[in-house]
GUTORNU-774911 format. One line per 5 residues: number of its first residue (from 1); their letters; for each residue x, y, z of C-alpha. Coordinates in steps of 0.5 Angstrom, whole numbers, always signed. Layout:
# residues N
NUM> a> X:Y:Z ~ ... .
END
This chain:
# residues 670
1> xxxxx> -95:+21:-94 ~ -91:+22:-88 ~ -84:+18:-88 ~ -85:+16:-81 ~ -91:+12:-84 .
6> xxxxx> -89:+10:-89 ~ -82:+7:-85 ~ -88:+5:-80 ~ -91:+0:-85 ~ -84:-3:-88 .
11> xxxxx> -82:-5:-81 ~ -88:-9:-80 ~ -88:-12:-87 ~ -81:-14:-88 ~ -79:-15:-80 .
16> xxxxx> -85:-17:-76 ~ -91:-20:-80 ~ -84:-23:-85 ~ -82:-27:-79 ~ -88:-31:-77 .
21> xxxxx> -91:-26:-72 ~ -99:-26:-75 ~ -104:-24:-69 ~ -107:-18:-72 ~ -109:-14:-65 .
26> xxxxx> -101:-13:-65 ~ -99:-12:-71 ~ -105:-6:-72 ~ -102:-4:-65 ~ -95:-3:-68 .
31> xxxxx> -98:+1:-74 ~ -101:+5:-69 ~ -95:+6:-65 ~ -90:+12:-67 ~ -83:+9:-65 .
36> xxxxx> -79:+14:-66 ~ -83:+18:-61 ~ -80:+14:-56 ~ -72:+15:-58 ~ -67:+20:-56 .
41> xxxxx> -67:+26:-63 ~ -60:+23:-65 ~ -63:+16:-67 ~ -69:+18:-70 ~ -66:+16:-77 .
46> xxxxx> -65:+9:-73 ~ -72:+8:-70 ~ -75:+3:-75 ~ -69:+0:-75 ~ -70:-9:-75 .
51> xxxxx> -65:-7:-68 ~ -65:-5:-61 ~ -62:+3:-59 ~ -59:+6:-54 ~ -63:+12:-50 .
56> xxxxx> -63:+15:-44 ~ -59:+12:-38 ~ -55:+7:-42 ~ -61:+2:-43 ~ -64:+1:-50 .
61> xxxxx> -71:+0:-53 ~ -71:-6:-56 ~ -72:-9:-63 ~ -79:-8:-65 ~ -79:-16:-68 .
66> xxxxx> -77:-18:-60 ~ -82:-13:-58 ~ -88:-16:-63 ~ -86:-23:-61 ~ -87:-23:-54 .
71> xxxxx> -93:-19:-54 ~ -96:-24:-58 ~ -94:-29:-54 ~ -98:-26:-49 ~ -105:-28:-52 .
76> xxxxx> -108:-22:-51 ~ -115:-20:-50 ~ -119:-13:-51 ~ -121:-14:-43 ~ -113:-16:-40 .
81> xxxxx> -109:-13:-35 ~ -103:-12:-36 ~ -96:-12:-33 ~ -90:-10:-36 ~ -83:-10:-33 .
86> xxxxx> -78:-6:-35 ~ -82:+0:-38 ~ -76:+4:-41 ~ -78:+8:-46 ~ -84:+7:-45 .
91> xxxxx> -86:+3:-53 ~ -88:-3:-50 ~ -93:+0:-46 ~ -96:+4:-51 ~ -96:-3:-56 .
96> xxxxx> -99:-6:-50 ~ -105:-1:-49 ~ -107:-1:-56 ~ -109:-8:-54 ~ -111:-9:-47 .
101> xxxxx> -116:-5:-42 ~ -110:-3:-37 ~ -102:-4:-37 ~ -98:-2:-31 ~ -90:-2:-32 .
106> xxxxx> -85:-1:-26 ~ -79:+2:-29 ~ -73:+3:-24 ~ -70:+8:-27 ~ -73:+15:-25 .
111> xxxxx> -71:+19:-30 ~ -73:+14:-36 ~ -80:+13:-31 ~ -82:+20:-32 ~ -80:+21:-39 .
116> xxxxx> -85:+15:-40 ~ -91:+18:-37 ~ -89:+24:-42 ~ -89:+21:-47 ~ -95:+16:-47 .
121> xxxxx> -99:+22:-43 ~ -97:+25:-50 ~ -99:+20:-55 ~ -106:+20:-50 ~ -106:+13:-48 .
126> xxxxx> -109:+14:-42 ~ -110:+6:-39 ~ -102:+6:-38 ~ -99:+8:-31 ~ -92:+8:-29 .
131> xxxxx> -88:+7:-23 ~ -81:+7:-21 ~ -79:+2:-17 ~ -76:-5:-17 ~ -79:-9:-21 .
136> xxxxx> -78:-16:-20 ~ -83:-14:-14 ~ -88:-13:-19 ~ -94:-9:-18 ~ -99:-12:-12 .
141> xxxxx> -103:-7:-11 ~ -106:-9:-17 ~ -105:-15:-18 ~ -107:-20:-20 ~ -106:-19:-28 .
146> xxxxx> -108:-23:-33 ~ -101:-22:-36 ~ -95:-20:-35 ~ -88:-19:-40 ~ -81:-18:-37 .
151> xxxxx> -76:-14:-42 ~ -70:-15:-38 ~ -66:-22:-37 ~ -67:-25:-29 ~ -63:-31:-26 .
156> xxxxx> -70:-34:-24 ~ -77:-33:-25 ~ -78:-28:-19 ~ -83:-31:-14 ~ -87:-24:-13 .
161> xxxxx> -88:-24:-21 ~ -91:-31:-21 ~ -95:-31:-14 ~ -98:-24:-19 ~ -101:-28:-24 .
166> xxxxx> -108:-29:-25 ~ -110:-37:-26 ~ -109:-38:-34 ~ -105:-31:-34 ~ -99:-32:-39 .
171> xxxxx> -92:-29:-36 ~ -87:-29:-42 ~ -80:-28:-39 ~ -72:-27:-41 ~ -70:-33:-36 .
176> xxxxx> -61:-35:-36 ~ -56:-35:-31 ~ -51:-32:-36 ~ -51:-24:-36 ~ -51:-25:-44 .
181> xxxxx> -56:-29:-46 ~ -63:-32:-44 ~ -69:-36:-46 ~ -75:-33:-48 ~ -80:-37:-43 .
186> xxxxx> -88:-37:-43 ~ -91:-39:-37 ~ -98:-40:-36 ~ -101:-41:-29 ~ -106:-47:-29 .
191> xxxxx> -108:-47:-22 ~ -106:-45:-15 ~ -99:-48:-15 ~ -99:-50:-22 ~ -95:-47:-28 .
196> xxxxx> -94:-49:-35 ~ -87:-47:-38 ~ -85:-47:-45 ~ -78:-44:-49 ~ -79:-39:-55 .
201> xxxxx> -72:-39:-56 ~ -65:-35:-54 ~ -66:-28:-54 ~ -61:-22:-51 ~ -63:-17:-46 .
206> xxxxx> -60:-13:-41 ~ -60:-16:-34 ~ -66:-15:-29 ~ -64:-12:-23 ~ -68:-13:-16 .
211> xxxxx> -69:-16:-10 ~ -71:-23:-14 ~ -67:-22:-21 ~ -59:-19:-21 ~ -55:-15:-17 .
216> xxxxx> -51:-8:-19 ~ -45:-12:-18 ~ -48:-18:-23 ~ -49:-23:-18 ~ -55:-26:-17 .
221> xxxxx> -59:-25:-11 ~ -62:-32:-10 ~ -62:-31:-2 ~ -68:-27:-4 ~ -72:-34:-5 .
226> xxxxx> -73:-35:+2 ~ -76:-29:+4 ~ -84:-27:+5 ~ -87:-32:-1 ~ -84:-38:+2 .
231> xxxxx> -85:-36:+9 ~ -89:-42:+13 ~ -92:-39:+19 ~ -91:-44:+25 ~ -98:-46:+25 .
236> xxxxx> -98:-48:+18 ~ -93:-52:+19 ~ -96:-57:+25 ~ -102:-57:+20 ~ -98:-60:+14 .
241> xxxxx> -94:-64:+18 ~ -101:-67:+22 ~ -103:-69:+15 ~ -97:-73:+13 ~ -96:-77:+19 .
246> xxxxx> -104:-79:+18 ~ -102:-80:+10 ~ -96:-83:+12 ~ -93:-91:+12 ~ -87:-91:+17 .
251> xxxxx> -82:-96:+17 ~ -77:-98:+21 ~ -70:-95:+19 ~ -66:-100:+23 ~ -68:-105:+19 .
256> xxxxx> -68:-102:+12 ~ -66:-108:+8 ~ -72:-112:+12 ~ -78:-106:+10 ~ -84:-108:+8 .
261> xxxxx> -86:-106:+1 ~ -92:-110:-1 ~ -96:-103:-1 ~ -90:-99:-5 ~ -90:-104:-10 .
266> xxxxx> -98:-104:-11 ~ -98:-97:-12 ~ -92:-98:-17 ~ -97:-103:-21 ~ -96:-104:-28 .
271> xxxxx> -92:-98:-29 ~ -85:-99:-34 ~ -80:-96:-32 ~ -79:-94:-23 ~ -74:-88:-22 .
276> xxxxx> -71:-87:-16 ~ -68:-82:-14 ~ -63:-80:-8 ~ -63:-72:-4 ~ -54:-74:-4 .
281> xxxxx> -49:-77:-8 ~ -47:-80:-1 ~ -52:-82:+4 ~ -52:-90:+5 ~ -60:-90:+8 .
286> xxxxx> -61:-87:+0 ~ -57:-92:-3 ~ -59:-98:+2 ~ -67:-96:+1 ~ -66:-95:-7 .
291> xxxxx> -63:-102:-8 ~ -68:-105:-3 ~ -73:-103:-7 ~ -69:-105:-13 ~ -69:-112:-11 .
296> xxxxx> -77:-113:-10 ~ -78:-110:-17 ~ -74:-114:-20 ~ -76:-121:-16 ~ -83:-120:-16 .
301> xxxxx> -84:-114:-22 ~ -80:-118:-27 ~ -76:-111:-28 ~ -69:-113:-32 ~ -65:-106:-33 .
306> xxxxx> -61:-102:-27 ~ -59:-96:-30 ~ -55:-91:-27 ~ -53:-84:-27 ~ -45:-86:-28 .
311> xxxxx> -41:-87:-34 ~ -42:-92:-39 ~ -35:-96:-39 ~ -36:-96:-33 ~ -42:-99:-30 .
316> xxxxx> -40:-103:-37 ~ -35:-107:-32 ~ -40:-108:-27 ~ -45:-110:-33 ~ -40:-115:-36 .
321> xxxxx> -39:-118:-29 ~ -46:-119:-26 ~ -48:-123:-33 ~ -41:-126:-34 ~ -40:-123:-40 .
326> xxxxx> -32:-122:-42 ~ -28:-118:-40 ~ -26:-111:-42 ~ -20:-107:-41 ~ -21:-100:-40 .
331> xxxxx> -15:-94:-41 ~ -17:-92:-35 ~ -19:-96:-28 ~ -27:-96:-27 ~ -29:-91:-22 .
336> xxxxx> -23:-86:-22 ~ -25:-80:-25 ~ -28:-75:-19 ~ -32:-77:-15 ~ -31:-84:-14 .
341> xxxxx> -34:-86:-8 ~ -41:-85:-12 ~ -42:-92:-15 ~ -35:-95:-12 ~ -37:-96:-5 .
346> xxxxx> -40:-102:-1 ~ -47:-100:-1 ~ -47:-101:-8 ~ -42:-107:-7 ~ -47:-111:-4 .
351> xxxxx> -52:-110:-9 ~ -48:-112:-15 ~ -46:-119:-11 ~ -53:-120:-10 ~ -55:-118:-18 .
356> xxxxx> -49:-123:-20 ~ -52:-128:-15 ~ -59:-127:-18 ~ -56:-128:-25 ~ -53:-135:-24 .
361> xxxxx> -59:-139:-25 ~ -61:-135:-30 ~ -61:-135:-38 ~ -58:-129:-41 ~ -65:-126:-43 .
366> xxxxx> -68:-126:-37 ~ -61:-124:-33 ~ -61:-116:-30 ~ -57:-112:-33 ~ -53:-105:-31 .
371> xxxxx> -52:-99:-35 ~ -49:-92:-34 ~ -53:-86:-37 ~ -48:-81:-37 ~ -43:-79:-42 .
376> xxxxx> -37:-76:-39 ~ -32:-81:-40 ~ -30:-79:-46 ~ -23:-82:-46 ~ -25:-89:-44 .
381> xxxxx> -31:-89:-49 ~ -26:-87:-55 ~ -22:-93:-52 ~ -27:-98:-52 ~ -29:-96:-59 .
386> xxxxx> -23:-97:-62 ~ -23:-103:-58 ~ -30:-106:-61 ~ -26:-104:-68 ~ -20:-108:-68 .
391> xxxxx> -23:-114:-66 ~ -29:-113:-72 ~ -27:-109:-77 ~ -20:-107:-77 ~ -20:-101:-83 .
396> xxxxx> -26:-98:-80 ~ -21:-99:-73 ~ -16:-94:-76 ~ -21:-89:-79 ~ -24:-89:-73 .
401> xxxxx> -17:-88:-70 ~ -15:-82:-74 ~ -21:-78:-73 ~ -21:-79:-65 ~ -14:-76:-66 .
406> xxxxx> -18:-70:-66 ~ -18:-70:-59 ~ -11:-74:-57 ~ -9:-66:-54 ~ -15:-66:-50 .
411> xxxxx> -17:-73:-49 ~ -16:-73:-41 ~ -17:-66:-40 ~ -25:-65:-44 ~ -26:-59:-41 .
416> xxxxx> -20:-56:-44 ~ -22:-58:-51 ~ -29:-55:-50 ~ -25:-48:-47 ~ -21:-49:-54 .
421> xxxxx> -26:-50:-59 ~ -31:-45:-56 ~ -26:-39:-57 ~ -25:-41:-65 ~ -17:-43:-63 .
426> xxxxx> -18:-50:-65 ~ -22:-53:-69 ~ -28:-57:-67 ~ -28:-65:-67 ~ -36:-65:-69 .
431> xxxxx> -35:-68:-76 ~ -30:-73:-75 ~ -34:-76:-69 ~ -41:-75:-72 ~ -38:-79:-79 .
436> xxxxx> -35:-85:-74 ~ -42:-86:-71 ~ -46:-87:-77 ~ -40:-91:-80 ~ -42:-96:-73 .
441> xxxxx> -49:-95:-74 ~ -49:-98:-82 ~ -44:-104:-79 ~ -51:-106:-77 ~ -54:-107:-83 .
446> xxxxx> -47:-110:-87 ~ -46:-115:-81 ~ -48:-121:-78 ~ -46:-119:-72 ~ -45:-126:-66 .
451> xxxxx> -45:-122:-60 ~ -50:-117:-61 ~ -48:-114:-53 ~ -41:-112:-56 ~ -44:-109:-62 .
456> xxxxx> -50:-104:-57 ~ -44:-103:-52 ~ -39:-100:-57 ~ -45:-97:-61 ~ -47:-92:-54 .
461> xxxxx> -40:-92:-52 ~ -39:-88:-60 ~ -45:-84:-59 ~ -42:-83:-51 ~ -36:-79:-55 .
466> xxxxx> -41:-76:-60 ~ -45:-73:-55 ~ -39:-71:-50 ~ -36:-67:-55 ~ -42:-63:-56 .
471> xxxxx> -43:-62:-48 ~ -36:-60:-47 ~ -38:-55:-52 ~ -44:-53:-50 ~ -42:-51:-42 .
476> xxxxx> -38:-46:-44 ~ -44:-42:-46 ~ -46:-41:-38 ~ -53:-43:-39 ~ -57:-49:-39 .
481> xxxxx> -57:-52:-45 ~ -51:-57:-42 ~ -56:-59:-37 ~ -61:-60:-42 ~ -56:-64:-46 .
486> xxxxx> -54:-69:-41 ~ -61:-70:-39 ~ -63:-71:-46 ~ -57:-76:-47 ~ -59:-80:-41 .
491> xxxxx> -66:-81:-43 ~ -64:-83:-50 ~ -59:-88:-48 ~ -65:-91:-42 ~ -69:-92:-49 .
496> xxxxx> -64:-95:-52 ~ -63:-100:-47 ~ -70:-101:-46 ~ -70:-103:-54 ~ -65:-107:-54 .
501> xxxxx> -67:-112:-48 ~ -73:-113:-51 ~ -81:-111:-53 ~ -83:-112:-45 ~ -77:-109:-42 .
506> xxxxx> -77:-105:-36 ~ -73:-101:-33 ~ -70:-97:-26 ~ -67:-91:-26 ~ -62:-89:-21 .
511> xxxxx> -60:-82:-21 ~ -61:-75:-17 ~ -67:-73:-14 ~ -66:-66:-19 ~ -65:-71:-25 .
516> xxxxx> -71:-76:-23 ~ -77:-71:-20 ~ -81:-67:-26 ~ -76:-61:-27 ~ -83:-58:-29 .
521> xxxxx> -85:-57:-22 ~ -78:-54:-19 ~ -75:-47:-20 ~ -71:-51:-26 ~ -76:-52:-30 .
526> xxxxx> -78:-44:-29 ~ -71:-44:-32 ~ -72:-48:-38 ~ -69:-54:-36 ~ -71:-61:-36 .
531> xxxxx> -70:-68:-34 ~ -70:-75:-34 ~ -76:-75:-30 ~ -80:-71:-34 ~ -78:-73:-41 .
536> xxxxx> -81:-80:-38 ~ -87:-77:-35 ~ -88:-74:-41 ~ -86:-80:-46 ~ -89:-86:-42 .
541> xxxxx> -95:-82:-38 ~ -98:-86:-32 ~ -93:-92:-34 ~ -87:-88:-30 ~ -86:-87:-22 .
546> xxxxx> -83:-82:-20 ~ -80:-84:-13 ~ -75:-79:-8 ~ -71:-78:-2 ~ -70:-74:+4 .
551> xxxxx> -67:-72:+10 ~ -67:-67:+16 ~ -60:-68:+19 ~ -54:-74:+20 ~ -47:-74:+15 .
556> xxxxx> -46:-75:+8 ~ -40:-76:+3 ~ -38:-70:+0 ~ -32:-65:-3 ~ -32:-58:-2 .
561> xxxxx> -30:-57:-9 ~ -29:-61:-15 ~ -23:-65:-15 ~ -22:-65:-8 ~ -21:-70:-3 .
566> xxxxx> -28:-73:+0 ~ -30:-71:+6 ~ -35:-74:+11 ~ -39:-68:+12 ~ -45:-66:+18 .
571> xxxxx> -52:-65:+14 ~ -54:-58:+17 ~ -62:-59:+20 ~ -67:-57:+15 ~ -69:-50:+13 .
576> xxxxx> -75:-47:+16 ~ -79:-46:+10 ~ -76:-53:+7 ~ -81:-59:+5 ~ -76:-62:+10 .
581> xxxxx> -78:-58:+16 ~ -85:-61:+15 ~ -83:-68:+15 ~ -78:-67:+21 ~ -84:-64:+24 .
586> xxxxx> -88:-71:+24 ~ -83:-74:+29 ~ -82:-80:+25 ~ -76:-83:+24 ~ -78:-85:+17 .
591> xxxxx> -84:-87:+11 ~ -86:-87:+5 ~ -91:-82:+3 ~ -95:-84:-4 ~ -97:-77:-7 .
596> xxxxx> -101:-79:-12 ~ -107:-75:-14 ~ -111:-81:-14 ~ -108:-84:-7 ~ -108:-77:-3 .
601> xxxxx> -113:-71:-6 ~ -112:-67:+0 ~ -106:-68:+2 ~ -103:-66:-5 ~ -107:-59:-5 .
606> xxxxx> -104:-57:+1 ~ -96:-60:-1 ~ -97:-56:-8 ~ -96:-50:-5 ~ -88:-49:-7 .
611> xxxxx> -83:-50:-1 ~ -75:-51:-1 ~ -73:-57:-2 ~ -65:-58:-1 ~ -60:-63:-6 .
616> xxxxx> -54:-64:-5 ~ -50:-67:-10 ~ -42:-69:-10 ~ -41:-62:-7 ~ -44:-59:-2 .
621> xxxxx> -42:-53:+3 ~ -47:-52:+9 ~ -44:-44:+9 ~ -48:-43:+3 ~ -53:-48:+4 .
626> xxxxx> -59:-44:+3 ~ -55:-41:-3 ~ -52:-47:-6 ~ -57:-54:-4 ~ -64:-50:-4 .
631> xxxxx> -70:-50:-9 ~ -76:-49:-10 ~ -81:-55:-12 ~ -88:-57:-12 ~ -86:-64:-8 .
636> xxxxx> -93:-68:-11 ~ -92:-66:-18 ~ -85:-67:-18 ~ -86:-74:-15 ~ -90:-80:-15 .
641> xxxxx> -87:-82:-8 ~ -82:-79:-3 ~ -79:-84:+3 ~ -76:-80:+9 ~ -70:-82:+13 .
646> xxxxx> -70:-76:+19 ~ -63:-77:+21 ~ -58:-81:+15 ~ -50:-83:+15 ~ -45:-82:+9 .
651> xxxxx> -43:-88:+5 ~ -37:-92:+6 ~ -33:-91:+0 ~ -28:-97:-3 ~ -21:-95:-4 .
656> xxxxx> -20:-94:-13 ~ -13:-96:-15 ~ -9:-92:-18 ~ -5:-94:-25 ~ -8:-96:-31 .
661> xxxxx> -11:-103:-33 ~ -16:-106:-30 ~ -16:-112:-25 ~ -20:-118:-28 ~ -25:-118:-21 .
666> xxxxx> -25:-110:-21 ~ -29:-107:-18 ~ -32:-111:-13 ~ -27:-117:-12 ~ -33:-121:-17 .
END
């Protein structure tokens, strides 16, 4: 029998069906397929190697496991036409063949081009055709294709690929913003403007260059995504524009404390938990809004949990005020660390005077209770920790104290701790603080403790240290598993509150539009990123409103970089393929928009359509703002409820004091 068979039937049993690919089209297809016709004469001995190899014009073929699991995950049928991305040597094609009715690969290579229509021209697989050119433009004058696969690694998932996808077609893509790793994603295309997307783990592939995918130069070439797919025609944008002010519910924005929100709570109903985003860290308009709504869930919803997109031990203070719990002393002052005026100015201000008030008459059960979802204060966390600790278990104080000295070098410099770790010249603190957690946890079962507060807060300000370790690890890789992190940390620590405060608990979430709108109807999630907002969409169902924010033009607190001074800076007019062009266009100053299929089934086909949508956070730089602030989003699937401001104002930030210690009535006189 001859070798390369018998090599053939090796690779197939030891690497591909050993390692859970089963569908048995492709595995006679990589029977059939005689990989060494597609490798260069000095790596023929390699060719049925478990392993990528080098061939002409410094590209590689790719391993034949990663091969055989993309095509897999393509969920071929006999009558599929095909698109690949990245022919090469043209073997991926020619596995594809063997399988579907017709495959189209673009290569923009010409020299690999040509030598992949010999080859399969060769082998006779005559339902295989080859273009050179860019490939992130995919094929159009064959579209649409009932799948598609991608053997290079883009930045995002390119427009053209997806606007090529025929309604239940699968792309499986290579998708990071780091040059040398990605995740594998399968997308399916549901509807119009409707994808599924799921990870299939890390994988490595060379980057994919093109108009929508990586420059020659490494950088990513995201301006591409305001180009043809995105354009509104001038006509189009009056239509969509018309439709909102029909749908639309205004309101005064000169009297913001005083809307109306009889109808925003009816929609809300029964639902547990109200996300409520914001389109910046530093608009007042979003904040007095947020807060306004805040009030009425409370008061007439039975809602006792704020949570909030700041740090634990800081919201912590605010907490221990609002209910007159004891105070605590922080190593460093509440709100100093970069950006400070995004909790601590008066727009919160007055919303924590108003939650101290509320309480006053209540019991403690039924009082309204603030806590910080995010986990970057890893030295203030450490401190509140061993604090906990030496009140109730002076032994455990120590050991905990010991093992946090793994990060007494780093401690007001996390970052740096990461970058040290990361490179293998220090050693990682994972053990020590994963081995103080549990001993935390099993305080619960071995004590009675008094003051169960005390007890849940140092127990999240542990968990605080153990999840920051991981995080200041992990975003040294440059791709979205620290994003991913964070926002699972968030969400875990949501539920946590909520279990604590009781079986009927219901929460508020105060965060970013990007953390609060479903990531799984944004260019993120196209990416393999989650959020808050869709990890509670799909854990409370219906039970969960969403509700964003937006504006066209004003001024808003900002830096130009991290750690620099805030600025108040002008908000440039919206981008003209923007979902915020459409809502200027009404000429209403301000509304609320329900987006909810069952509320507006004609309005939400025609938004579903993906637009621009801009975000800025504590950075923003309206030199690069298409850049830089700009997504693409399907607003009614990213949200239940969008409220508009046409022109907005920056918050009015309060002065943090310097030094370490904290006054009794930090942060806010109370």
């Amino acid at each position: 029998m001859n070798s390369n068979i018998v090599s053939r039937r090796e690779m197939v049993e030891k690497q591909i069906s050993s390692r859970g690919v089963h569908d048995t089209k492709v595995i006679n297809a990589l029977l059939e397929v005689p990989r060494e016709f597609f490798v260069p004469e000095n790596m023929l001995e390699f060719a049925y190697n478990d392993s990528p190899l080098p061939i002409e014009e410094g590209q590689t073929i790719s391993q034949p496991y990663v091969v055989a699991l993309m095509v897999e995950a393509l969920e071929l049928v006999e009558d599929d036409r095909v698109l690949e991305i990245g022919a090469g040597s043209g073997y991926a094609a020619s596995i594809l063949s063997r399988i579907a009715a017709e495959v189209y690969a673009v290569e923009r290579h010409p020299v690999l081009a040509e030598l992949a229509r010999q080859r399969v021209g060769e082998l006779g697989y005559d339902n295989v055709k080859i273009l050179c050119g860019d490939g992130t433009q995919g094929w159009p004058e064959h579209a649409p294709f009932d799948a598609i696969v991608v053997a290079a690694g883009g930045p995002e998932v390119p427009q053209s690929l997806l606007e090529q996808l025929a309604i239940r077609g699968r792309l499986v893509i290579p998708v990071g913003d780091d040059l040398r790793t990605q995740d594998l994603l399968r997308i399916k295309r549901t509807g119009e403007h409707k994808f599924e997307r799921e990870s299939l783990g890390h994988v490595q592939f060379v980057p994919l260059i093109g108009s929508e995918g990586w420059s020659l130069d490494g950088k990513p070439m995201a301006p591409q995504r305001a180009r043809k797919p995105l354009e509104i025609t001038p006509a189009k944008a009056r239509s969509y524009s018309e439709l909102i002010s029909e749908h639309c519910e205004p309101f005064d924005t000169g009297d913001i404390e005083n809307v109306n929100l009889d109808s925003l709570l009816e929609r809300i109903g029964d639902a547990r938990v109200v996300l409520i985003g914001e389109a910046s860290h530093g608009t007042s308009e979003f904040y007095r809004m947020r807060a306004g709504i805040t009030r009425e869930l409370i008061t007439r919803k039975g809602f006792k949990i704020v949570s909030i997109e700041g740090d634990y031990p800081d919201i912590n203070v605010i907490d221990r005020a609002i209910r007159g719990r004891k105070t605590t002393e922080l190593r460093d002052s509440p709100f100093s660390r970069f950006p400070t005026w995004m909790w601590h100015n008066e727009e919160v201000e007055s919303f924590v005077h108003w939650a101290k008030e509320y309480n006053s008459s209540l019991p403690g059960p039924d009082q309204v209770s603030m806590h910080g979802l995010d986990l970057y204060s890893l030295y203030n966390s450490i401190g509140a920790v061993l604090a906990f600790l030496d009140e109730t278990d002076p032994v455990a104080a120590e050991s905990a104290r010991t093992r946090y000295g793994c990060f007494s070098p780093w401690e007001t410099d996390p970052a740096t701790y990461g970058r040290a770790a990361v490179s293998g010249r220090f050693r990682q603190c994972e053990d020590e603080v994963v081995k103080t957690l549990s001993e935390m946890l099993e305080m619960r079962i071995g004590n009675a403790l008094e003051d169960q507060d005390e007890f849940f807060d140092a127990v999240r300000n542990a968990t605080v240290v153990r999840e920051a370790e991981r995080y200041y690890r992990v975003m040294y890789y440059g791709n979205r598993d620290s994003w991913n992190l964070r926002d699972k940390h968030m969400f875990e620590t949501l539920r946590s509150v909520i279990d604590h405060r009781g079986p009927d608990a219901k929460a508020i979430v105060w965060a970013h539009n990007s953390h609060i709108g479903n990531t799984a109807a944004t260019e993120m999630g196209m990416r393999g990123e989650y959020n808050i907002g869709q990890l509670a969409r799909e854990h409370w169902g219906s039970e969960a409103y969403l509700i964003g924010f937006g504006t066209d033009r004003g001024t808003v607190a900002a830096a130009s970089n991290w750690d620099e001074p805030m600025q108040v800076m002008d908000v440039r007019p919206s981008h003209e393929d923007s979902y915020e062009l459409l809502c200027h266009e009404t000429g209403i100053d301000g509304f609320l928009l329900p987006l909810r299929e069952s509320r507006n089934a004609t309005l939400r086909d025609k938004l579903l359509r993906p637009h621009l949508e801009r975000a800025i956070g504590v950075i923003y730089r309206p030199e690069t703002e298409l850049l830089s602030h700009y997504f693409q989003a399907a607003l009614p699937s990213q949200f239940d409820e969008f409220i508009w401001f046409d022109e907005t104002r920056a918050v009015s930030p309060i002065e943090t004091p310097g030094g370490t210690g904290v006054p009794e009535t930090y942060p806010f006189g109370l």
